[in-house]
C-alpha positions in Angstrom: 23.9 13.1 17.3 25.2 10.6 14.4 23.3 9.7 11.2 22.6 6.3 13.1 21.4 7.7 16.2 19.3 10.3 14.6 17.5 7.8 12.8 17.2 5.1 15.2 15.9 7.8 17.9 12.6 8.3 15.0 12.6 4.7 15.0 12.0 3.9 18.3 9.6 6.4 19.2 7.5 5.0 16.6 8.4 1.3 18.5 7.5 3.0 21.4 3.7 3.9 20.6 3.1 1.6 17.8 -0.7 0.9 19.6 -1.1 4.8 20.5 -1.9 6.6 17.5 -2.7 10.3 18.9 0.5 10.1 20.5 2.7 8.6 17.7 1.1 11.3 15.3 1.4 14.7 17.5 4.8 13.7 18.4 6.9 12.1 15.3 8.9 14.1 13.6 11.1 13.2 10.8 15.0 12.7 11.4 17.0 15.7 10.0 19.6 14.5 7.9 22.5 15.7 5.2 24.2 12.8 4.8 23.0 9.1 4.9 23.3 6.1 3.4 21.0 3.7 4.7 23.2 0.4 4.1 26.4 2.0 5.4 24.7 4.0 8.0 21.7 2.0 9.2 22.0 -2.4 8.2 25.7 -2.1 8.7 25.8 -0.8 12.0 22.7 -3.5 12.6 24.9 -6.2 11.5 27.6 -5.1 13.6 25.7 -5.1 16.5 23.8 -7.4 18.5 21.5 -8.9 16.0 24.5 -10.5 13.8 23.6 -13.9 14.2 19.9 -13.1 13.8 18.3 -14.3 10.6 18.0 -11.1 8.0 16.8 -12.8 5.1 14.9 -16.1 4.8 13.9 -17.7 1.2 11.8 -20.9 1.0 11.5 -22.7 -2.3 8.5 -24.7 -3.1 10.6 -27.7 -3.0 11.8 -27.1 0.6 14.9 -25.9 0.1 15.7 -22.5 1.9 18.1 -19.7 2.4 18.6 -17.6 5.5 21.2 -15.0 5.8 22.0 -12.8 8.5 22.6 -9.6 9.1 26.3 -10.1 9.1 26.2 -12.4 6.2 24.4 -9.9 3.8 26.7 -6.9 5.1 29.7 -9.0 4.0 27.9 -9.9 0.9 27.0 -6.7 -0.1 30.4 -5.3 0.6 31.9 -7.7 -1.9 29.1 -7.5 -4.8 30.0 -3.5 -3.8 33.4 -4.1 -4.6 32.8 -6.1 -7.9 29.8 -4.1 -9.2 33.0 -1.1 -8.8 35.5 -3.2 -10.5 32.8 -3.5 -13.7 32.5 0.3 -13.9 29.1 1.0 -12.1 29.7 4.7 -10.6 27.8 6.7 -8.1 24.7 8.0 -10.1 24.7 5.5 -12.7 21.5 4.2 -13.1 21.3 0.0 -12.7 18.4 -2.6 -14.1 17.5 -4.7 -11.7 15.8 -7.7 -13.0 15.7 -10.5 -10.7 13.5 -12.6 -9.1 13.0 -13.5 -5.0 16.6 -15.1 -4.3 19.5 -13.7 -2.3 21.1 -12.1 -5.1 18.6 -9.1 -5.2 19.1 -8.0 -1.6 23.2 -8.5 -1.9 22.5 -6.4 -5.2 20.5 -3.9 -3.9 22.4 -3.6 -0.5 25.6 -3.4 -2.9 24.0 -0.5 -5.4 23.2 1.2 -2.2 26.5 1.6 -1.1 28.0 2.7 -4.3 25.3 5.7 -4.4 24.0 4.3 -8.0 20.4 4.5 -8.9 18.6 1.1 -8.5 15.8 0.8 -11.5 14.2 -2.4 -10.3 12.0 -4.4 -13.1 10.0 -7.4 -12.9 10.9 -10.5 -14.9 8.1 -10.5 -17.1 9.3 -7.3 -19.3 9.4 -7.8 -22.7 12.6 -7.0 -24.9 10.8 -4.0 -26.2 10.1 -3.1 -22.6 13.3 -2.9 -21.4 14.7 -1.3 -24.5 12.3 1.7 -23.4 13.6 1.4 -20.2 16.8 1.7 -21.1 16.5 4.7 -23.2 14.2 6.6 -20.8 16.1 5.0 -17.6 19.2 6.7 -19.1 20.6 2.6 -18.0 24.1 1.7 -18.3 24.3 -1.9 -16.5 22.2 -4.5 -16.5 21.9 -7.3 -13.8 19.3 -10.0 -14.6 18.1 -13.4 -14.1 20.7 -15.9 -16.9 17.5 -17.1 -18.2 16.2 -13.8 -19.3 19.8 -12.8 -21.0 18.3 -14.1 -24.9 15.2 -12.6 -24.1 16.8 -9.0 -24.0 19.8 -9.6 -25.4 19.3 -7.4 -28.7 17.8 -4.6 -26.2 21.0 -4.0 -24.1 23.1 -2.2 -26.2 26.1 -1.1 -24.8 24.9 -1.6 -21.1 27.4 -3.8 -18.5 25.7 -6.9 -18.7 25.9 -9.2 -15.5 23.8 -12.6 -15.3 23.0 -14.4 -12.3 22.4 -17.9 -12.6 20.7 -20.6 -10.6 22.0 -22.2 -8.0 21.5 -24.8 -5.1 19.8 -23.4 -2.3 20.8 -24.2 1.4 21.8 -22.5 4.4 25.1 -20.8 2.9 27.6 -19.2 4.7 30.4 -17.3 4.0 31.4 -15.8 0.5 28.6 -18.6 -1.0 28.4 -21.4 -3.5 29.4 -20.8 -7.5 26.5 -20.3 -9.1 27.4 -22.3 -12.1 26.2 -21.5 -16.4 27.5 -19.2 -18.3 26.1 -16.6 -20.8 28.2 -15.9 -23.2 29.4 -12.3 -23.6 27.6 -11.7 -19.7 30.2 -11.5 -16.6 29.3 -13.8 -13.9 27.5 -13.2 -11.1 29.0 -15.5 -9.1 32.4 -13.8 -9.3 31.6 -11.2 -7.0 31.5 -13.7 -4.0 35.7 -14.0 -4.2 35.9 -10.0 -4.2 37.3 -8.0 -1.2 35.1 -8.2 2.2 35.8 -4.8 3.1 34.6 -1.7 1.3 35.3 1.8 1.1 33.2 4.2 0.0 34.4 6.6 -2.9 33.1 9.5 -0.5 29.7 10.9 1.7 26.2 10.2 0.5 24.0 13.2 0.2 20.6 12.7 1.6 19.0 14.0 -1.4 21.2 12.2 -4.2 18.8 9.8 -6.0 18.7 6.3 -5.2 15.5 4.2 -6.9 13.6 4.8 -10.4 10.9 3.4 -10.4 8.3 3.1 -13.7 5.0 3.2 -12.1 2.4 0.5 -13.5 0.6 2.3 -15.9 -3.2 1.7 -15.0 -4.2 5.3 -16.6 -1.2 6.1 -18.9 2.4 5.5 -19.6 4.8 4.8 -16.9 5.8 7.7 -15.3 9.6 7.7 -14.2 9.2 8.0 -9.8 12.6 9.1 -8.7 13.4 8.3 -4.9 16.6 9.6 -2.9 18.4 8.1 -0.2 16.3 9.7 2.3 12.5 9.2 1.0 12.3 5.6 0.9 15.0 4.6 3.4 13.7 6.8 6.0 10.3 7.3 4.9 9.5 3.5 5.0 9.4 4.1 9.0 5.1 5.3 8.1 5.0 1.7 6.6 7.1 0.0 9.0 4.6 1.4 12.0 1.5 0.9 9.7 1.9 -2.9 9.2 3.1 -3.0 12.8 6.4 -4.5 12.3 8.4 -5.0 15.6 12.3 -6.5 15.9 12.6 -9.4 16.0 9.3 -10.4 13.9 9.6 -12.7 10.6 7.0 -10.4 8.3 6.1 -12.0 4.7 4.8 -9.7 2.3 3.5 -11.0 -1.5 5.0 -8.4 -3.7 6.6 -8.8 -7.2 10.5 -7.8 -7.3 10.6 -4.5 -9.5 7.2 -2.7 -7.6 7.5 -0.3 -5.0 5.4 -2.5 -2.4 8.1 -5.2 -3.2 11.0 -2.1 -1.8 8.2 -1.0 0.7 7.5 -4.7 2.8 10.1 -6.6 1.7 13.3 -4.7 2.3 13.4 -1.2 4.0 10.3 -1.6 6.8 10.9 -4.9 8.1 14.9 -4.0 8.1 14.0 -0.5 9.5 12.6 -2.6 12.4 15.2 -5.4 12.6 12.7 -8.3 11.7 13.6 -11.3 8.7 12.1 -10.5 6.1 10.8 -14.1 4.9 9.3 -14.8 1.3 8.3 -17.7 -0.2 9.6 -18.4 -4.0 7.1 -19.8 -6.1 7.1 -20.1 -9.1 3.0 -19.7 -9.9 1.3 -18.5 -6.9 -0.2 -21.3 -4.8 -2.8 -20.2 -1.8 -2.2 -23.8 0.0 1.7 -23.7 -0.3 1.4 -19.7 0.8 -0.3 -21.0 3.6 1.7 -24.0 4.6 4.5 -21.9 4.7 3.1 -19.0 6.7 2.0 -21.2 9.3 5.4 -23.7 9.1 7.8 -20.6 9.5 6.0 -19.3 12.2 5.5 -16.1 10.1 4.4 -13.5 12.6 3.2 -10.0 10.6 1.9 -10.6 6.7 0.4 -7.9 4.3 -0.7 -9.5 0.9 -2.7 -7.5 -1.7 -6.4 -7.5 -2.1 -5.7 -10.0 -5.1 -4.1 -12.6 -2.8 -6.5 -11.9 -0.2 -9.2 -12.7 -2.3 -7.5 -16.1 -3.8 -6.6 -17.2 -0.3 -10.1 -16.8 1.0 -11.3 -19.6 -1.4 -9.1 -21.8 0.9 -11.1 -23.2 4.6 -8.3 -21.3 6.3 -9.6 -21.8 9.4 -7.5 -25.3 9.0 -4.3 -23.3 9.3 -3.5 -22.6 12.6 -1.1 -19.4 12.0 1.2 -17.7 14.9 0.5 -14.5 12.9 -0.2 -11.1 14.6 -0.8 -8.8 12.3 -2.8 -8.4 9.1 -2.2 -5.8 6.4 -2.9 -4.9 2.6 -2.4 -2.4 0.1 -2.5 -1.7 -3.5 -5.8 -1.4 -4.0 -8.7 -0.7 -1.4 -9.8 -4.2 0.0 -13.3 -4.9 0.1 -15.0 -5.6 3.4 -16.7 -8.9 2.5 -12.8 -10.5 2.4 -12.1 -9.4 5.8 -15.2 -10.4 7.7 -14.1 -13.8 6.0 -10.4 -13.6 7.4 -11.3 -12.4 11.1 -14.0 -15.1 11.1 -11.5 -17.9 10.3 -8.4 -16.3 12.5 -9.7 -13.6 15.0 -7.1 -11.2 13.0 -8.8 -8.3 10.9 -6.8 -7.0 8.1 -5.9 -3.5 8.4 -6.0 -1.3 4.9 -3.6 0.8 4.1 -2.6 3.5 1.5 0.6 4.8 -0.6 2.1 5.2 -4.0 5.0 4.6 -5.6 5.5 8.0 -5.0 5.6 7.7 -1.3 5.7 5.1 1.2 2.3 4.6 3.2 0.5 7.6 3.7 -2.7 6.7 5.0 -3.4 3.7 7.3 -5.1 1.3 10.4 -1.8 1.1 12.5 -2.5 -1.5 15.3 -4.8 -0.9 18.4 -6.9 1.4 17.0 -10.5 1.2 15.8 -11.5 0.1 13.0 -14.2 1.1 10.3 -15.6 -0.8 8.0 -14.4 0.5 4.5 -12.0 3.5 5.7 -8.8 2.9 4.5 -7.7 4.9 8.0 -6.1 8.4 9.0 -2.7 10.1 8.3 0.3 8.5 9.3 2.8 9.7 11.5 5.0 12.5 9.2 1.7 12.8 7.1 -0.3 16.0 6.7 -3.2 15.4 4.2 -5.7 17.8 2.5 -8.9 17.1 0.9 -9.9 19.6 -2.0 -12.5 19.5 -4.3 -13.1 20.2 -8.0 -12.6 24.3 -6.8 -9.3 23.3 -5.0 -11.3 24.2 -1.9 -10.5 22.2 1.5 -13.3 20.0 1.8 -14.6 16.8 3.5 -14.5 14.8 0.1 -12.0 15.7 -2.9 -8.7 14.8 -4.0 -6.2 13.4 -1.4 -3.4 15.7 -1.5 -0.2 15.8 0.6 1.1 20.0 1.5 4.1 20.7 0.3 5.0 23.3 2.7 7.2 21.3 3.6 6.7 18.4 1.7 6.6 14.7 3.7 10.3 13.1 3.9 8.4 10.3 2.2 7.3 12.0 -0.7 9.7 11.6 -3.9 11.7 14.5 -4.8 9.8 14.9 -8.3 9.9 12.3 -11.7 12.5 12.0 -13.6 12.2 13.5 -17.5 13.0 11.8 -20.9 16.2 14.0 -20.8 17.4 12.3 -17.3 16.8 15.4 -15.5 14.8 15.7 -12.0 11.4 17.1 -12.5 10.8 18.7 -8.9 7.7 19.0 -7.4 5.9 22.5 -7.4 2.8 24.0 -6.8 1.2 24.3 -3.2 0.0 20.7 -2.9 1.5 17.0 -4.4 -2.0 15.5 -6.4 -2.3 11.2 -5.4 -5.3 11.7 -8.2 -7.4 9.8 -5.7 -10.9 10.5 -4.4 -11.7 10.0 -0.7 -13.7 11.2 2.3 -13.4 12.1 5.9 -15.6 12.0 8.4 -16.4 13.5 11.5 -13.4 11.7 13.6 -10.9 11.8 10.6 -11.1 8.8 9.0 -10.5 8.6 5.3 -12.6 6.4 3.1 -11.6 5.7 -0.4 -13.9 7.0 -2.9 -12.1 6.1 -6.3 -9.6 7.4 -8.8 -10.3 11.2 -9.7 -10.9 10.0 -13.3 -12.5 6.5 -12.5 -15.9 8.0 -10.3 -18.2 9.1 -13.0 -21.8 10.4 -13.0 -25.4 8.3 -14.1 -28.5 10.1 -14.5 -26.8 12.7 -12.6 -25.7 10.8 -9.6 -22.0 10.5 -8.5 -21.1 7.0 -8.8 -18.0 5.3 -6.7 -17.0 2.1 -9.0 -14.9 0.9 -5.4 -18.4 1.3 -3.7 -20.4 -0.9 -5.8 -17.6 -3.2 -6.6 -17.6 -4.0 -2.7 -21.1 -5.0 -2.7 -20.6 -6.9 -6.0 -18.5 -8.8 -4.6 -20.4 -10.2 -1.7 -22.4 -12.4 -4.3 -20.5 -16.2 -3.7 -20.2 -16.3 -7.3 -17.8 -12.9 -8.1 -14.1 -13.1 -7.4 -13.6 -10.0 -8.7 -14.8 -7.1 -10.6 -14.6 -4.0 -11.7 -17.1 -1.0 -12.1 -17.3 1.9 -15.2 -19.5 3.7 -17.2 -21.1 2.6 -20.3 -22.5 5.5 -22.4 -26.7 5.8 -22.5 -28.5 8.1 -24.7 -30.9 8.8 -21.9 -29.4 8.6 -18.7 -26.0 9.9 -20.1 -24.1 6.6 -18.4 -25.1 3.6 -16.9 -23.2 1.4 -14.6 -21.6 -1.2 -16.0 -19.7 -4.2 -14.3 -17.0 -6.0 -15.5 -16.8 -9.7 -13.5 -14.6 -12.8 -12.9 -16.5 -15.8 -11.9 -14.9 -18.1 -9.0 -13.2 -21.2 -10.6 -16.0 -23.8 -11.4 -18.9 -21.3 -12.1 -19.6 -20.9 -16.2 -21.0 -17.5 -17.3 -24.7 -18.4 -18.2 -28.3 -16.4 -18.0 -28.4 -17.3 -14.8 -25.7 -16.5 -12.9 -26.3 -12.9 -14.7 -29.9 -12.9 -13.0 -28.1 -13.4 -9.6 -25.7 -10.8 -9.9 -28.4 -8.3 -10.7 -31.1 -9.6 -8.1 -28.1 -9.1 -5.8 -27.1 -5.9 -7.3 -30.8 -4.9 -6.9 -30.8 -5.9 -3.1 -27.7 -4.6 -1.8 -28.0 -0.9 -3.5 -29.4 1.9 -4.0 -31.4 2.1 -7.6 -29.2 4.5 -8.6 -25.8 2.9 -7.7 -27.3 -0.3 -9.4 -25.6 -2.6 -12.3 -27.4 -2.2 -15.3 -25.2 -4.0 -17.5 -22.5 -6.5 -16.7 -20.0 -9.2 -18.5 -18.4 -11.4 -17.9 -14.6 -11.6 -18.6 -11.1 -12.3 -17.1 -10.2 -8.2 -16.1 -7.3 -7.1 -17.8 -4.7 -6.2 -15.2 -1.0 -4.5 -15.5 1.9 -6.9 -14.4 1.8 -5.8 -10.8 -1.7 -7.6 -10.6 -3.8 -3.7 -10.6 -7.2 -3.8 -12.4 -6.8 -1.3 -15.8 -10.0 0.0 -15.5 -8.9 3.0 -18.1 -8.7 -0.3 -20.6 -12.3 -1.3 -19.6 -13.7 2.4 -20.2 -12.2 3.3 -23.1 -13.6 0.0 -24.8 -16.8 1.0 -23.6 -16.7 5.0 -25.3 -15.6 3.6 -28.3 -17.6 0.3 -28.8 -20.8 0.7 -31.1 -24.5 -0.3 -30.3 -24.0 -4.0 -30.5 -23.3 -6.1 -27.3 -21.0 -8.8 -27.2 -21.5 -12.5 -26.4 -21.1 -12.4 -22.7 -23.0 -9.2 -21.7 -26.1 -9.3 -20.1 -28.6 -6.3 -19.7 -30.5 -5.5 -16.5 -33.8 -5.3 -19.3 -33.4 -8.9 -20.6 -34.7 -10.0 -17.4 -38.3 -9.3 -16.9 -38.7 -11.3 -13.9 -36.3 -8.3 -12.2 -39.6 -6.9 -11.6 -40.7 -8.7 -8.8 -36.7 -8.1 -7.4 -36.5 -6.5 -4.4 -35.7 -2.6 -4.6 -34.1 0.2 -2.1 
């Protein structure tokens, strides 16, 4: 059986039983291969098939003006940005900084990067010089393919890196080799140059399975970025977990609300829909809009959309019960979601939103694939080509500890190690790959989220889950968002301390403190409950995740004096006539 065939066959199995869990578990097995190249060997052959003329790619602007490519359109592309990104010296193995936004060049680019074997390092247009100059050093980066408008920004930090600009253009319903882009930066080659190269490519030779393909820097909520190496087979191939989470089917248009230059964007907006043979559709915007999100969801008849908890959260401040969507399928991921946002959304649109779980060191590992009962909080059971272990403290298998993934063998999915300061692979090793995440199982295998291995902390000698009482924070009508640590008590060792965002028109005052904590009072137990809080817009990395490390670290190093904003459970004495559990 060819590369293709092999793959496709673990494709549509998973088609097959994508609303029969028991049997898509027990039976999927990951496809054995040497040698792929998952733009050669799998969107090629797609594009040469019967699905050319179906639309692969499809970019609204907030002005109305789209793009749509095909299949057929972004092979050719790709072949030619191949070609050209060749001619400027980029060689199998060299690693590439990708820094563009949501427009067609990124998927030529990253279609094109595949085929030449180099090592994609995608970043998000927000770095600062400084940031990519680390990048470049630790990235071991020698070309650099960026937004025109963000060539002065890091000009002084590109050293002697290739240096090619892509600047704005018109967009419309191109065809063919495309439009000249139009601007210049001086001493940067021209994107637009690449669409007059050769359409046909040639490979310099095979692609081994295991030959590195992505580097990711992960977000850095707890510490520096690590460096998440991924090789032609763990993301291409192990996308098909995400692809059957969401419940992406061909022929669907799936959106997904991801930044370019984070894993999710790699995850939902390139190899799962494609992995199915949907159009991947995204809308461009240039600050995030819940109303123009919405309009074009329902306009574009968008059929499957995952969105993280953040955008959940924003567009349930809409009546969206006034859209009337052709969706089918609900997803999110990045952080747990909390259940008071999905009762909203399956109130408005009969859809419930299915959790799911990964890391940018694997693709989705845990999750609520369709047809299959729900639970209120669980983030959901194993994935097909998933084996999971729970161990405690004692690294004892146990019904709550630390989600862990066997590596005996090791998942397809699972990245082949990080890559060190020196360029070289750190491989995995050890018995067990450590997510440094907290859950529980219960009795029919479903796996709640409990909270980051250094994040749950301990008050008067109870165990306290900051997700658990941030959920039930966040019922109140007044909290958008929060998030839960410890604050250090002579006494009681720690007390909990939240951390909250007020929705947009509500001013932090005595009294909207009061509320929180009658709430807080009401809804848990005494010894899960806030006994401080502030009010304050949560600091948050670039990929839009809480840094709760930032938020307990001020609170072990700030003195006895309480700032402006902070309100104390024993300021109110009128608490005492607040109901108690």
């Amino acid at each position: 059986m060819n590369v293709f065939n092999e793959f496709k066959s673990a494709r549509d199995f998973l088609l097959a039983h994508h609303d029969d869990y028991a049997a898509a578990y027990a039976g999927f097995q990951w496809p054995k291969l040497d040698r792929f190249n998952w733009a050669l060997d799998w969107f090629d052959q797609i594009a040469a098939g019967d699905r050319r003329k179906q639309t692969a790619l499809w970019v609204a602007y907030e002005d109305g003006r789209q793009d749509k490519l095909t299949f057929s359109e972004l092979s050719e592309r790709s072949n030619r940005f191949a070609n050209y990104y060749r001619g400027l010296g980029v060689k199998r193995g060299d690693r590439v900084l990708l820094m563009l936004g949501n427009i067609p060049p990124l998927w030529e680019t990253m279609l094109a990067m595949i085929k030449l074997g180099a090592v994609i390092i995608p970043a998000t247009t927000l770095l600062t010089a400084n940031d990519v100059a680390d990048r470049i050093v630790r990235g071991r980066i020698k070309h650099i393919v960026c937004a025109a408008d963000l060539a002065p920004k890091i000009e002084a930090a590109c050293g002697s890196c290739t240096r090619i600009a892509v600047s704005p253009q018109p967009a419309q319903n191109r065809r063919g080799p495309g439009t000249p882009i139009g601007g210049k930066v001086q001493g940067w080659h021209e994107y637009q140059q690449g669409y007059a190269s050769p359409a046909a490519f040639q490979p310099d030779g095979e692609t081994r399975a295991t030959d590195p393909l992505q580097l990711y820097f992960t977000s850095g909520t707890t510490a520096q970025p690590k460096l998440v190496m991924h090789s032609h087979i763990s993301y291409p191939v192990g996308h098909l977990s995400t692809m059957y989470w969401i419940g992406i089917k061909p022929g669907d248009i799936h959106c997904n609300l991801s930044s370019p230059g984070w894993a999710k964007h790699a995850w939902s907006c390139f190899f799962a829909p494609w992995n199915a043979e949907a159009t991947i559709f995204v809308i461009n915007q240039s600050r995030f809009s819940a109303r123009g999100l919405l309009d074009a969801i329902t306009g574009c008849g968008v059929t499957t959309f995952c969105a993280p908890p953040t955008v959940w959260r924003m567009l349930i401040t809409e009546s969206l019960s006034d859209w009337k969507v052709r969706l089918r399928e609900l997803a999110s991921a990045g952080e747990p979601l909390n259940p008071e946002v999905i009762d909203q959304v399956r109130t408005a649109w009969g859809l419930t939103i299915r959790d799911g779980y990964g890391q940018t060191e694997t693709t989705a590992q845990v999750g609520n694939p369709p047809g299959q009962k729900l639970k209120v909080g669980a983030m959901g059971r194993p994935l097909p080509g998933y084996r999971v272990r729970l161990l405690d403290p004692n690294d004892k298998d146990a019904d709550e500890g630390e989600l862990c993934l066997p590596l005996d063998p090791p998942p397809a999915a699972l990245m082949p190690g990080y890559q060190g300061d020196d360029g070289k692979l750190i491989p995995l090793e050890g018995m067990v790959y450590r997510t440094g995440d907290v859950v529980q199982r219960d009795a029919e295998g479903y796996l709640t989220f409990v909270g980051r291995a250094d994040d749950v902390f301990k008050a008067s000698d109870y165990r306290i889950s900051p997700f658990e009482v941030e959920s039930a924070l966040i019922e109140h009508a007044d909290v958008v968002e929060c998030a839960v640590v410890p604050t250090p008590d002579p006494l009681r060792h720690a007390l909990v301390k939240a951390f909250i965002t007020l929705r947009a028109g509500c001013q932090p005052s005595r009294e909207t403190a009061l509320s929180i904590f009658q709430h807080s009072r009401k809804v848990l137990a005494p010894y899960k409950r806030v006994r401080r809080l502030e009010f304050v817009d949560l600091p948050k990395t670039i990929s839009g995740k809480i840094r709760r490390v930032q938020l307990r670290t001020a609170e072990a190093e700030k003195g006895p004096e309480r700032k402006q904003e902070e309100f104390r459970e024993e300021d109110f004495p009128e608490l005492s006539e607040s109901p108690k559990r």
